[in-house]
KOLTORVEX-283788 format. One record per residue: x, y, z of N, C-alpha, C, O, CB in turn. Coordinates in steps of 0.001 Angstrom, whole numbers, plus 500000, padded with zeros to 6 digits. Glycine has a CB too. Example, Ala and Ser with C-alpha at 12.3 -4.5 7.8 and 13.67 -1.06 7.14 Angstrom:
BEGIN
513190494310507800512300495500507800513200496700507800514236496681508465511308495527509046 512850497750507080513670498940507140512900500030507870513409501138508039514084499402505725 
//
This chain:
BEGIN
500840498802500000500000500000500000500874501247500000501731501478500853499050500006501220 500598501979499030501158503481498970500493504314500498499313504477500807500470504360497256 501834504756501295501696505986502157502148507171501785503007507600501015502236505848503267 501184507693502682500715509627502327500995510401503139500042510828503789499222510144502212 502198510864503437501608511715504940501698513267504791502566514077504465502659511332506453 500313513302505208500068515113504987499997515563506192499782514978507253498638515717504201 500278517104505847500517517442506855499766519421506499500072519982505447502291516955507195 499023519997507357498439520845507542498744521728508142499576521554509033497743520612507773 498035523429507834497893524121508886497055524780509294497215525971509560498504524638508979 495965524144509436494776524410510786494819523340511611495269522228511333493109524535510371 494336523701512648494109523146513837492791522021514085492826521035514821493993524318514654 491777522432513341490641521985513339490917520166513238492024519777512867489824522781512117 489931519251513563489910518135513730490055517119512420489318517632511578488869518052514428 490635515957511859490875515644510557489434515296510260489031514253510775492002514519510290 488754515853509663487364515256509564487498515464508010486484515424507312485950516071510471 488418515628507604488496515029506211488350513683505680487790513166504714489526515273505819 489258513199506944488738511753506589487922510873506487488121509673506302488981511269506864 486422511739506668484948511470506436484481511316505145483412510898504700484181512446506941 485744511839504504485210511702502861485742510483501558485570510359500346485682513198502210 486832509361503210487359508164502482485524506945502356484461507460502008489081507325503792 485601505975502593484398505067502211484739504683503686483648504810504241484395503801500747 485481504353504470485170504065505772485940504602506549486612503892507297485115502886506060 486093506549506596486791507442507510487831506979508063487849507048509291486091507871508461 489000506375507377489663505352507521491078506219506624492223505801506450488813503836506910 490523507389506231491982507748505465492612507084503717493519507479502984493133507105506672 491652505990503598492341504965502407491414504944501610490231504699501845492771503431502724 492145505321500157491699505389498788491990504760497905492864505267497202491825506229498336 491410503267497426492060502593496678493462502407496490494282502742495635491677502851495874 493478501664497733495142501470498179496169502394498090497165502108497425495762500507497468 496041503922498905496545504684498926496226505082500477495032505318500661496319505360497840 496964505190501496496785505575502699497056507009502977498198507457502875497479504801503441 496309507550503233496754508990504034496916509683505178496184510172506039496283509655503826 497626509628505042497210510078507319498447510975507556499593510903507110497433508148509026 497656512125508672498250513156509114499298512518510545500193513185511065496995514313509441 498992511422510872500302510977512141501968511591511354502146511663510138500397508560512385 502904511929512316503923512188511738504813510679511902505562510284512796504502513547512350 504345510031510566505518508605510534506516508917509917506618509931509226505127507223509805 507718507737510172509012508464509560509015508263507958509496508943507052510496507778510232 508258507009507976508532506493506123507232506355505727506320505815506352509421504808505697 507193507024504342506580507293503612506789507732502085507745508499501970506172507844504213 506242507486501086506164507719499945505754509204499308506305509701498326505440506804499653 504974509639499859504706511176499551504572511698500551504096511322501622503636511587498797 505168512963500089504523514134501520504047514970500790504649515380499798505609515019502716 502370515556501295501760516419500797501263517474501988500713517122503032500777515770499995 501571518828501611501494519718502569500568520321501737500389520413500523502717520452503109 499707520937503369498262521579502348498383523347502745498417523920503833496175520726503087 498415523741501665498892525570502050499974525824502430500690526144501482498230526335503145 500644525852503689502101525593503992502688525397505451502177525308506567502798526686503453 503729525373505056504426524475506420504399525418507305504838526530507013506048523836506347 503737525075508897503574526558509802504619525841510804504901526557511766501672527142510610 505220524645510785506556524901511616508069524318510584508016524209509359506369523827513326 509003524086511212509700523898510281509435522125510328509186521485511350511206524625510477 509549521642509121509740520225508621511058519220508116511759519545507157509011520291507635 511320517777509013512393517715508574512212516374508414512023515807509490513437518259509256 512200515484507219511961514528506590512580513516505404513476514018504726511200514925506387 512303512544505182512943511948504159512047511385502852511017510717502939513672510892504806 512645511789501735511368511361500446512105511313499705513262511731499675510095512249499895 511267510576498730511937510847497479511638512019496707510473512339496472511747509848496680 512695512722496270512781514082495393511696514238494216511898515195493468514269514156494663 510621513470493955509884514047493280508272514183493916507362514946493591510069513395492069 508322513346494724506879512963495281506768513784497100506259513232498076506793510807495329 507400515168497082507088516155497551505868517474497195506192518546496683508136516400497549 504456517109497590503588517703497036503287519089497723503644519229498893502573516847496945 502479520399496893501835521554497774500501521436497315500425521380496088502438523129497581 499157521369498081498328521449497471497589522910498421497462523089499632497693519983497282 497168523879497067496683525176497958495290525270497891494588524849496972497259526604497474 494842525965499128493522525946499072493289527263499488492230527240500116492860524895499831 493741528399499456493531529935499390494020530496498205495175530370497796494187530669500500 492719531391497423492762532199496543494207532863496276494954532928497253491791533033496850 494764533467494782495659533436494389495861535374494221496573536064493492495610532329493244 494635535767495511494913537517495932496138537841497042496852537032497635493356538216496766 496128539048497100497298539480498030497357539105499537498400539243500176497349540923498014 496092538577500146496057537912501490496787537070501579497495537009502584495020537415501905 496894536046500496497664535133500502498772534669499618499023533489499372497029534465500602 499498535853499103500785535942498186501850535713499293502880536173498800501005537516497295 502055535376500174503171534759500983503353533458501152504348532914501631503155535137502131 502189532864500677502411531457500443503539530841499908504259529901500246501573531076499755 503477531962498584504311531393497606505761531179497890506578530557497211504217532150496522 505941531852499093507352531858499310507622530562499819508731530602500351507842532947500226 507042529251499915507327527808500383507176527469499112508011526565499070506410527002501519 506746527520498081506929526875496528507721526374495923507528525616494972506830527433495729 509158526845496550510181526309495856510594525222496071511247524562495263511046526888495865 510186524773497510510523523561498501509815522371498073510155521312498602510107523841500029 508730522358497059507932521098496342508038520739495007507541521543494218506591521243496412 508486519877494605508283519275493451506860518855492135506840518256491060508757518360493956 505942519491492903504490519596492208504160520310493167504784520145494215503495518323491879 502720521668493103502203522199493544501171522375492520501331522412491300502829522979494083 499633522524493480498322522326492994497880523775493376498156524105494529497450521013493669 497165524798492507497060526004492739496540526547492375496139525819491467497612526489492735 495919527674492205495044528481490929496229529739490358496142530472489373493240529432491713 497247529646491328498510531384491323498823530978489200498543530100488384501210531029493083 499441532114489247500204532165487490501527531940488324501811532202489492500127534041486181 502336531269487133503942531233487286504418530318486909503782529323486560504509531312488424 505829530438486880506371529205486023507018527967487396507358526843487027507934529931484720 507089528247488498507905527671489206508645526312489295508413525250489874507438527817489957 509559526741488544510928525271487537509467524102486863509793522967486517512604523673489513 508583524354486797507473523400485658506601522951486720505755522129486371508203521835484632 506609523334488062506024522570489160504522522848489424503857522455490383506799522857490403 504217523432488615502815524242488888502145523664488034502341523635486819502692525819488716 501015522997488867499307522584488297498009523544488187496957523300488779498694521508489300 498185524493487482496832524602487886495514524689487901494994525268486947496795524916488092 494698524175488911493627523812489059493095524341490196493514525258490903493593522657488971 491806523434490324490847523666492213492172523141493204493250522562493069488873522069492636 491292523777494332492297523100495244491935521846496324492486521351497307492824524218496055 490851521654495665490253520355496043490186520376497374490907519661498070490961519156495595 488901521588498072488874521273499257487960520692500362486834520501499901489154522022499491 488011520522501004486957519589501582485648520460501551485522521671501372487343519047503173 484315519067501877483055519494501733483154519887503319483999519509504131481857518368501107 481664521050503583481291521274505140480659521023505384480481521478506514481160522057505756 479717520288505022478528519308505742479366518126506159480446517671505782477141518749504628 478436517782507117479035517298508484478007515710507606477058515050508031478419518395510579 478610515651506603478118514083505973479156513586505487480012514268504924477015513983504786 479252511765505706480559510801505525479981510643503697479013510961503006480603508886506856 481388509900503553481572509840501820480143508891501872479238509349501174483409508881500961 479872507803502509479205506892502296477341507363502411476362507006501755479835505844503285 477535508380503657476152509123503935475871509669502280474737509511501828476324510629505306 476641510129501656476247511065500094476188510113499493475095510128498925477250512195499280 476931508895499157476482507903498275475405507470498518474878507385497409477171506957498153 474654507104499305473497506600499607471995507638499490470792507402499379473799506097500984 472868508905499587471600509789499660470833510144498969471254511050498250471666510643499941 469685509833498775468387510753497548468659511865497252469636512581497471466865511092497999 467605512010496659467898513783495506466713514156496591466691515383496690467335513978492978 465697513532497459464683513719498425463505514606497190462750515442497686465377514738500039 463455514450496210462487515146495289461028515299495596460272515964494888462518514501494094 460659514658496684459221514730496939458921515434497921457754515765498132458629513612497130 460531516000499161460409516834499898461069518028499882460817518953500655460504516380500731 462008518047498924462304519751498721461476520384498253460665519939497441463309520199497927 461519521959498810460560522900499088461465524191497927462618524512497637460372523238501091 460230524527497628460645525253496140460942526855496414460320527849496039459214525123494886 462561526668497501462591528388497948463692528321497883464152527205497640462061529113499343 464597529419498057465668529409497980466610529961499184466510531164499422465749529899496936 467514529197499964468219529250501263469783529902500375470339529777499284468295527379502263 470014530792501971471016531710501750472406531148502687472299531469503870470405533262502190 473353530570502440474113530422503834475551531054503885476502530782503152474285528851504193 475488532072505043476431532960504817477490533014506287477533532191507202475627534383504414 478092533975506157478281534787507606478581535893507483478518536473506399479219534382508515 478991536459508613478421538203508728479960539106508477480137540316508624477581538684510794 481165537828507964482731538333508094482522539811506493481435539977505938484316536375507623 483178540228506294483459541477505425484454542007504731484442543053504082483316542290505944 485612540992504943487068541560504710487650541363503170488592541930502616488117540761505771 486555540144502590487092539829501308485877540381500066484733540740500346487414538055501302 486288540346499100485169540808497765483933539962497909482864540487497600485820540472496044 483944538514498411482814537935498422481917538082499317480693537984499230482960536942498344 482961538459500680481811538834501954480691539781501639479468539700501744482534539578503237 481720540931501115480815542296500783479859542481499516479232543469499135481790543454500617 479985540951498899479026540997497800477932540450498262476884541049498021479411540359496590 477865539035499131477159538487499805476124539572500428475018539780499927477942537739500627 476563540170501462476171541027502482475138542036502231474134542388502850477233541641502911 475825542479500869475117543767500139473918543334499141473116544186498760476295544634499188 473798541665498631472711541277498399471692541296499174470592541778498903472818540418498090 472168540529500632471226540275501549470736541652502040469729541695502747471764539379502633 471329542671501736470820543864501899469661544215501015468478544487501217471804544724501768 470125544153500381469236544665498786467619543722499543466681544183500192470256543571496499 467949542101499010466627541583499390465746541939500231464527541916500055466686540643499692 466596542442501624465811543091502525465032544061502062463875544092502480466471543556503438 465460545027501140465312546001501027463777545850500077462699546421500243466607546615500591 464092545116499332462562544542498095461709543950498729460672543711498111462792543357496807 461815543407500423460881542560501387460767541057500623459779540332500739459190543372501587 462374540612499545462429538846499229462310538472500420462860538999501387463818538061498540 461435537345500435460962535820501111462494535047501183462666534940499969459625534749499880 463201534695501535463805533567501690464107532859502562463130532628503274464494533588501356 465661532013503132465956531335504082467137531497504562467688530397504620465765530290503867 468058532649505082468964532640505608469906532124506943469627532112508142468819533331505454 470757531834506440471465530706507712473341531219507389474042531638506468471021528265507164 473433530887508632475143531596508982475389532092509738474638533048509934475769532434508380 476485531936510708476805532790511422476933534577511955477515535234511092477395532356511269 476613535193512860475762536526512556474581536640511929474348537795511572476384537323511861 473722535819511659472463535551511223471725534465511698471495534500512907472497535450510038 471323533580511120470671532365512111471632531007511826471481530193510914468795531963511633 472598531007512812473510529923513211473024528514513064471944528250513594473871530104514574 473551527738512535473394526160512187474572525383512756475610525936513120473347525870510528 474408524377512800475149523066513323475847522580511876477057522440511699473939521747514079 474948522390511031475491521660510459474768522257508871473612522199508452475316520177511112 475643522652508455475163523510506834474507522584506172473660523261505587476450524064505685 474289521243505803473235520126505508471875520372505500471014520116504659473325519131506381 471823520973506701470475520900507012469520522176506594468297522282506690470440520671508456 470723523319505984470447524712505331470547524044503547470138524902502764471938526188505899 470938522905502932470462523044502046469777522035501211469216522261500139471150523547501658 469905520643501948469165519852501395467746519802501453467142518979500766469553518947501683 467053520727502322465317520766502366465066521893501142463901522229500934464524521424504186 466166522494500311465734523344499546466336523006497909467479522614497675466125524689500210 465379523236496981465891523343495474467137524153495310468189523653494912464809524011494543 467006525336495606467965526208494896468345527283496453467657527735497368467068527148493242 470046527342496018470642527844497123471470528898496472471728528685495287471402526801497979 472066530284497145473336530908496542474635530871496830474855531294497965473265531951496545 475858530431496076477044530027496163477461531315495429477234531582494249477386528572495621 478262532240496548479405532831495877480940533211496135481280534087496931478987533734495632 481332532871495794483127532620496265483253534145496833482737535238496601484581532214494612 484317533548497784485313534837498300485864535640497287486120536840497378486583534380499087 486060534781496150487166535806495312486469534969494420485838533933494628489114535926495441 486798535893492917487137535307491514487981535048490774488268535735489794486831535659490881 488440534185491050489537533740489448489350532158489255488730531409490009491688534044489703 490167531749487824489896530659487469490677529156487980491808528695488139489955530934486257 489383528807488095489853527309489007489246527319490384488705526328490875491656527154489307 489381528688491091488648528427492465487701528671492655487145529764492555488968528825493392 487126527218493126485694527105493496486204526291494480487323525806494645484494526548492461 484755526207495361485071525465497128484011525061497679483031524653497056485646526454498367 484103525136498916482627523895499267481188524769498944480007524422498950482511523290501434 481819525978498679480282527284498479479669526656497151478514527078497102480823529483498054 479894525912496150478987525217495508478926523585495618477887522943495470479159525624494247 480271522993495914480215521522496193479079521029496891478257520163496593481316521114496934 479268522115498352478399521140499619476659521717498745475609521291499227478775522002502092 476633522516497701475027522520497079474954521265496149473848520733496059474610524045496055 476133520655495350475739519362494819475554518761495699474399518374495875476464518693494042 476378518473496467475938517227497285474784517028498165474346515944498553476856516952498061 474323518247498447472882518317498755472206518212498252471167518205498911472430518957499087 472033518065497005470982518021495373470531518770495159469408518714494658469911517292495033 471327520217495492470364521603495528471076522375494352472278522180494175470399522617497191 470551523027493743470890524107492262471352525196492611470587526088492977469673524600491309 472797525387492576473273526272492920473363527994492119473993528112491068474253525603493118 472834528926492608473116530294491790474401530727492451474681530943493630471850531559491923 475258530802491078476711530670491130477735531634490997478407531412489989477002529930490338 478148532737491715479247533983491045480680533036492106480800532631493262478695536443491737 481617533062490691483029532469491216483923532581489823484193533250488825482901530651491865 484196531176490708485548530784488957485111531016487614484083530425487284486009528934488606 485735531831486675484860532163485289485321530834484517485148530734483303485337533835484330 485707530174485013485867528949484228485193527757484791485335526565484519487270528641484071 484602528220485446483378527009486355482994525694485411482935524565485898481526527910486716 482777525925484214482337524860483215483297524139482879483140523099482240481779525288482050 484385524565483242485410523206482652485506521830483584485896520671483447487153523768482558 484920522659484605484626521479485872483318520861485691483174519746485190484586522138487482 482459521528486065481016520809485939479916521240484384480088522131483551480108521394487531 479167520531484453477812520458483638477347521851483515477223522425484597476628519540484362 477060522531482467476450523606482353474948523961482965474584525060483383476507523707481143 474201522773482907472926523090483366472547522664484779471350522545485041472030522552482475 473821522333486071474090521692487288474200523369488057473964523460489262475660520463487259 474611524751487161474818526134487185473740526751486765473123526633485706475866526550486482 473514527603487933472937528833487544473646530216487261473914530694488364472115529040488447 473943530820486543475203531872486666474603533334487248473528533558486692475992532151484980 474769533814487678474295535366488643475665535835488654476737535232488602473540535220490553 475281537388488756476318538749489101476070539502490217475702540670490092476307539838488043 476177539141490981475362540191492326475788541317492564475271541986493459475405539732493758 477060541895491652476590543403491522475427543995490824475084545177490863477521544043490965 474769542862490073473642542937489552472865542723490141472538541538490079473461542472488763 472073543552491036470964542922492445469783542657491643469346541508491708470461544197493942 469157543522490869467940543347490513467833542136489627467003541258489862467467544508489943 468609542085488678468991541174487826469109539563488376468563538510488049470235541709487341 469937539883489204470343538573490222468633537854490798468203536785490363471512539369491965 467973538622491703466535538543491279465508537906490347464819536892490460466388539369491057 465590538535489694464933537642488402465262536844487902464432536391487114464724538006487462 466251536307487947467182534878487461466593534085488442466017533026488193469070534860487574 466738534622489670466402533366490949464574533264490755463983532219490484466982534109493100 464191534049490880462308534309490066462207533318489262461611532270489513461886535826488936 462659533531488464462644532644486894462656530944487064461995529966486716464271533069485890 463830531278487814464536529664487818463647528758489067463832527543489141466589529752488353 462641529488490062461920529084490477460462528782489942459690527902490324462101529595491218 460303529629489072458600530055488519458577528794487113457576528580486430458400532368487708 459691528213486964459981527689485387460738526427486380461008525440485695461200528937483936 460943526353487162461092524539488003462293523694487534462351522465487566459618523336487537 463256524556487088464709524316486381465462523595487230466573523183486896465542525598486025 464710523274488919465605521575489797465184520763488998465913519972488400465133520847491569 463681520852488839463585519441488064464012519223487027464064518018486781462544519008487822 464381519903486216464719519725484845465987519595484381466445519281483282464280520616484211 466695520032485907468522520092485885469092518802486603470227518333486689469243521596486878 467461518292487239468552516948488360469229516126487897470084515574488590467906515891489238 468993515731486260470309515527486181471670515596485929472518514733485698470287515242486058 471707517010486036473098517565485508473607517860487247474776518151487502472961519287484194 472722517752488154472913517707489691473526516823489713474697517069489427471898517613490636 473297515706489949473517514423489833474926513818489306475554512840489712472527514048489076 475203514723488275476616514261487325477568514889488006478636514433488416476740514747485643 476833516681488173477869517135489169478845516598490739480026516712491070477203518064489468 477641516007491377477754515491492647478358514257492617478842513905493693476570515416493284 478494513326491478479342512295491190480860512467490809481796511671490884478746511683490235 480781513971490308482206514155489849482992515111491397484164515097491773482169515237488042 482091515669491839482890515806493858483301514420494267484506514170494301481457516340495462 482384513451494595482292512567495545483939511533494729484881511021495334480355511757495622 483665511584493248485050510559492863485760510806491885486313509945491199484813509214492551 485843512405491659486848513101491000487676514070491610488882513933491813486351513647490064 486989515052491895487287516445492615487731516479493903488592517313494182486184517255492682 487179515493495032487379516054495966489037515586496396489617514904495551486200515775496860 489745515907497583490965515582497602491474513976497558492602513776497108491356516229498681 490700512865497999491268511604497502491435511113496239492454510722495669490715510784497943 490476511174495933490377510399494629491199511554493353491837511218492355488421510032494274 490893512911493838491688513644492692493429513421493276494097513604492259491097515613492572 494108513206494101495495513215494370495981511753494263497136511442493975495792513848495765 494975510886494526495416509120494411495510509552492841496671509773492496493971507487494986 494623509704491913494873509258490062496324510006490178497378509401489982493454510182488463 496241511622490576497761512187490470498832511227490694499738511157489864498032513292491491 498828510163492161499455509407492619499999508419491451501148508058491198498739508940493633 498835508130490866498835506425489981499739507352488658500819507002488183496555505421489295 499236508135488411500371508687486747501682509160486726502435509391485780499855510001485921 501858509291488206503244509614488677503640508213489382504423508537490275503299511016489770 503499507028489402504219506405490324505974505866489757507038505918490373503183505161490744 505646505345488284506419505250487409507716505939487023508689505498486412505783505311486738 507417507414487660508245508095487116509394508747488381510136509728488333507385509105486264 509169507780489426510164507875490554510887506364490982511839506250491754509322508519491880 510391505573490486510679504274491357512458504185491470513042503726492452509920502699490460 513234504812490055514385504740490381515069505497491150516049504910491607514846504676489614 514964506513491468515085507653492430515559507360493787515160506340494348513831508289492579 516607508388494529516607508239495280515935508497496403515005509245496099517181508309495157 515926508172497984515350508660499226516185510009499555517328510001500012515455507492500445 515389511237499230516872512585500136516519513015501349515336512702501480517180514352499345 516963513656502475516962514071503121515882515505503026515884515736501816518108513939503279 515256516236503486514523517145503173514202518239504819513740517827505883513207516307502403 514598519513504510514001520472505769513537521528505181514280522328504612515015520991506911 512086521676505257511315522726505185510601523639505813509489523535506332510842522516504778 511698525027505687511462525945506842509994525900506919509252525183506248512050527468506665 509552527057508138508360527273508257507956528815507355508871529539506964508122527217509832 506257529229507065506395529573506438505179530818506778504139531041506159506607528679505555 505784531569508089504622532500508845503641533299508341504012534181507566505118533370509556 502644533220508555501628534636507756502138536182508419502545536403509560499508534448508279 502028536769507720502293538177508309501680538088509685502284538491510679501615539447507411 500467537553509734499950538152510830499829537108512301499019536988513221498541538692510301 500918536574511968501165535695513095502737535656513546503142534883514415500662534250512692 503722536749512728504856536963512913504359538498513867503418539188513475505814536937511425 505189538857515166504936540121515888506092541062514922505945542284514887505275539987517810 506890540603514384507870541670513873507165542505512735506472541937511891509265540965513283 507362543862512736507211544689511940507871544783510666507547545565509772507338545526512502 508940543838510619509366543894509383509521542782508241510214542625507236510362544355509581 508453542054508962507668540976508197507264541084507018507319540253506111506650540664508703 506688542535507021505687542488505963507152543733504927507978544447505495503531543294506609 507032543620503860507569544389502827507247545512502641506027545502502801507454543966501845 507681546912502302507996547736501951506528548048500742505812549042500859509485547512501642 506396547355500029505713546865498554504460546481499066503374546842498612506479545514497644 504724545430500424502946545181501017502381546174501394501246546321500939502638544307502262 502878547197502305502750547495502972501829548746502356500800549092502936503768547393503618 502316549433501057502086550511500321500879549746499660499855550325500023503351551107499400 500597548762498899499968548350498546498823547630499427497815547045499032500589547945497879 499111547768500247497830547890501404496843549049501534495614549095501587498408547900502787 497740549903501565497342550924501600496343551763500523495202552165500749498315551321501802 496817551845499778496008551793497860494829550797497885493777551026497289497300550973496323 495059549686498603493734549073498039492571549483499302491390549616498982493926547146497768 492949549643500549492456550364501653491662551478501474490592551848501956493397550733502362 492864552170500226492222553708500116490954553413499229489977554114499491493357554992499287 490852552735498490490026552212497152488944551004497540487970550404497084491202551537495931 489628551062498461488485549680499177488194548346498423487124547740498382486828550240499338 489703547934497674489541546920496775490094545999497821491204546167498327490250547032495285 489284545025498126489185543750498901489632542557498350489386542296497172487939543501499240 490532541472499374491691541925500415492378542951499959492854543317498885492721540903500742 492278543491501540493515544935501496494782544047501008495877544580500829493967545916503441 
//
C-alpha cells in the first residue's frame, strides 16, 4: 500500500477523513494520514508548512496542494513553493514546471461521511421550492461584501427567503440549510479561474441548484445546466434569474446535471480520489530515484509573525492603495 503523509495548517479536527468510504483515510490502496511517521512515499502539505519540517522522500513525490485564493492575502504562500516538486494552485507562474493549475480540492462542510452522500436521495418529493442563503456576517474579502450587500438589497425589496450563517441564524450543520431546499446561493470569496470550494460543492451534494458567482471557468469542471450563473453586483437582475429559475422549476429539469455534478465531487474532485489518480500517473516516474533528506522551513503569515518587518515595503504601500480604494483583500 502506497503511504501519504500530509501534513496541515489548521488546527481543526481531521474530519476530512469522512470523505474516504470508511473514515479510515484509504483510497484505493493509497493511505493517508496526518500521524507524523518516519517512512513514507509522499509528503503532501496543504497551504504551507507553519513549523519547520524535517523529513525523508523521494525528490519528486514532495507535494503543495493550495487551498487559498491566488489575491494578496495570501501571496506569501508562495514563498514555500520552491521547497515542492508539484504544487496544485490556481497562482500564474512558472515555478521550475512545478505548477498545476487547478481547484484546490477542498473539503466538503457538511458534516456528511463519503458513504452518507452515496446513499443519499435527491429527496424530490420533499424539497421545498425556495431558495436558502448560507452565509456569515465576516466582510474583509470581495465575496463577503458581495454576499452582504445582496442580503441587503433583498431586505430592502421585502424577498421571502431562508437565511442561515453565522451573525444571522447559526446552524450546526450547513446540511440541514440546504438539502430541504431546490435552489441555494454560492458565491466565492474571490474570483479567478479554478477556484471554486465547498460554496457550491456542499450545494451538489445536497441536490440543491446552485446560483453561482466564482471561477469564470466554472464549466470546465462541471455540467452547464448543474449552474445557475448570477452577478450580484447585479441585484435586481440577480433577482429575476432566481424568480425565473423558480417560477419555470429548472431543479427538476437540471437533476440531472445535479447528479453528474455530485458524482464528479464525491470521485473526481474532491481531495482523495483527485490526488490518488495524480498518485497512479506519477508512480512510474520515481521508482528509480533516490530517498533525500529534506528540511522545510516554516512559512509564517504576516499576521502571526509580531515583527514589523515581516511584511515588505511593497505590502505594505499596497495595502494601503487598496484600503484607500476599498479593493478587497487589502
Amino acid at each position: 500500500m502506497i503511504r501519504v503523509r500530509l501534513v496541515k495548517d489548521w488546527k481543526s479536527p481531521d474530519i476530512i477523513y469522512q470523505q474516504t468510504p470508511y473514515n479510515d483515510g484509504i483510497w484505493e490502496n493509497i493511505h493517508f494520514t496526518f500521524d507524523e511517521i518516519e517512512e513514507f512515499d509522499y509528503l503532501i502539505v496543504f497551504n504551507r508548512v507553519k513549523h519547520d519540517l524535517r523529513f525523508n522522500c523521494h525528490p519528486n513525490n514532495v507535494w503543495l496542494i493550495s487551498g487559498e485564493p491566488p489575491n494578496p492575502a495570501f501571496r506569501w504562500h508562495k514563498k514555500s513553493y520552491k521547497y515542492f516538486s508539484k504544487i496544485f494552485s490556481q497562482n500564474r507562474g512558472y515555478f521550475n514546471g512545478s505548477l498545476v493549475r487547478t481547484h484546490g480540492a477542498l473539503p466538503w462542510q457538511i458534516k456528511m461521511t463519503y458513504n452518507d452522500l452515496i446513499e443519499l436521495s435527491s429527496n424530490k418529493h420533499n424539497k421545498i421550492d425556495r431558495l436558502s442563503f448560507v452565509t456569515s456576517n465576516k466582510n474583509w474579502m470581495q465575496g463577503h461584501r458581495l454576499r452582504l450587500n445582496l442580503i441587503k438589497y433583498f431586505k430592502s425589496v421585502n424577498y421571502d427567503y431562508d437565511l442561515y450563517g453565522r451573525g444571522f441564524n447559526e446552524i450546526q450543520n450547513k446540511f440541514h440549510a440546504l438539502y430541504p431546499y431546490k435552489y441555494s446561493i454560492a458565491i466565492e470569496n474571490t474570483k479567478f479561474n479554478h477556484y471554486w470550494t465547498d460554496k457550491i460543492a456542499d450545494c451538489f451534494l445536497s441536490w440543491t441548484l446552485p446560483f453561482y458567482y466564482g471561477a469564470p471557468n466554472i464549466y470546465k469542471y462541471f455540467p452547464k445546466d448543474s449552474i445557475i450563473l448570477i452577478n450580484p453586483n447585479r441585484k435586481q437582475e440577480t433577482l429575476d434569474i432566481i424568480n425565473n429559475a423558480i417560477s419555470n422549476r429548472l431543479w427538476e429539469k437540471r437533476i440531472d446535471s445535479i447528479k453528474e455534478a455530485r458524482d464528479l465531487i464525491l470521485n473526481k474532485y474532491q481531495f482523495f480520489p483527485f490526488i490518488s489518480n495524480h498518485i497512479k500517473n506519477h508512480q512510474n516516474k520515481y521508482r528509480n530515484s533516490k530517498i533525500r533528506s529534506y528540511t522545510i522551513p516554516s512559512n509564517i503569515a504576516p499576521w502571526e509573525n509580531k515583527s514589523h518587518h515581516s511584511v515588505s515595503i511593497y505590502r505594505k504601500i499596497e495595502w494601503r492603495i487598496r484600503k484607500l480604494f476599498d479593493i478587497r483583500p487589502y
